[in-house]
C-alpha positions in Angstrom: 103.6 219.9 137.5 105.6 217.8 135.1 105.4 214.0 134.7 108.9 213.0 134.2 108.4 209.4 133.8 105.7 207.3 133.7 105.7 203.6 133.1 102.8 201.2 133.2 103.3 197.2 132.7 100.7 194.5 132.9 100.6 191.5 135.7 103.2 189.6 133.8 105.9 192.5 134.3 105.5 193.5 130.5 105.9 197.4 130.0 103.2 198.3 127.9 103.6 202.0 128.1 106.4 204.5 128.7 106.6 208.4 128.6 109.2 211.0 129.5 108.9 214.8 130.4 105.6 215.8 129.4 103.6 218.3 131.5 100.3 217.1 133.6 97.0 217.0 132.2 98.0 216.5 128.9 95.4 214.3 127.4 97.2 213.2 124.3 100.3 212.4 126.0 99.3 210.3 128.6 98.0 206.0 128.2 95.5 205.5 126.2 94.7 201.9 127.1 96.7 200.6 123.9 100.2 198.9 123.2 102.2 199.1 120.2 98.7 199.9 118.5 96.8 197.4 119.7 93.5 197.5 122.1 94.9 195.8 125.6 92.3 193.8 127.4 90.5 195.2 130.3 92.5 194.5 133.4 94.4 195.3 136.2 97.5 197.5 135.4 100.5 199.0 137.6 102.1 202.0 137.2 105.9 203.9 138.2 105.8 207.2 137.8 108.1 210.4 139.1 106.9 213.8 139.2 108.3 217.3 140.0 105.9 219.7 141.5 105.7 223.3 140.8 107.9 224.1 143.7 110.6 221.5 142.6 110.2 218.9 144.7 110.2 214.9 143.1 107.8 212.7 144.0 107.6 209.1 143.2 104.6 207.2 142.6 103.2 203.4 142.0 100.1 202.4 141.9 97.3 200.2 139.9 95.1 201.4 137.3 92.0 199.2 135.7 91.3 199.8 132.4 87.7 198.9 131.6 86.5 198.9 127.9 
């Protein structure tokens, strides 16, 4: 599977994170709970994301994710 976008802004609309074509379950690639360096408060975040699946198809995703520190 490959992640070819994935966005993730806070409840303001502010994009805090954004990746392009990178392949699944790659631990260094992905958020890492920080913007432009900086530790972001724990929270409520969304996420946009589309991903092509080993047999080609696209999906699109959104979602929340809560970052807890």
């Amino acid at each position: 599977m490959e992640i070819d976008f994935l966005s993730i802004y806070d409840r303001w609309g502010n994009q805090v994170f954004e990746a392009k074509s990178f392949p699944a379950n790659e631990e260094n690639l992905g958020w890492d709970g920080t913007s432009r360096g900086q530790l972001l408060n724990s929270g409520v975040y969304v996420y946009m994301a589309e991903v092509t699946l080993i047999d080609g198809r696209k999906l699109q995703m959104e979602g929340e994710v809560h970052l807890m520190r």
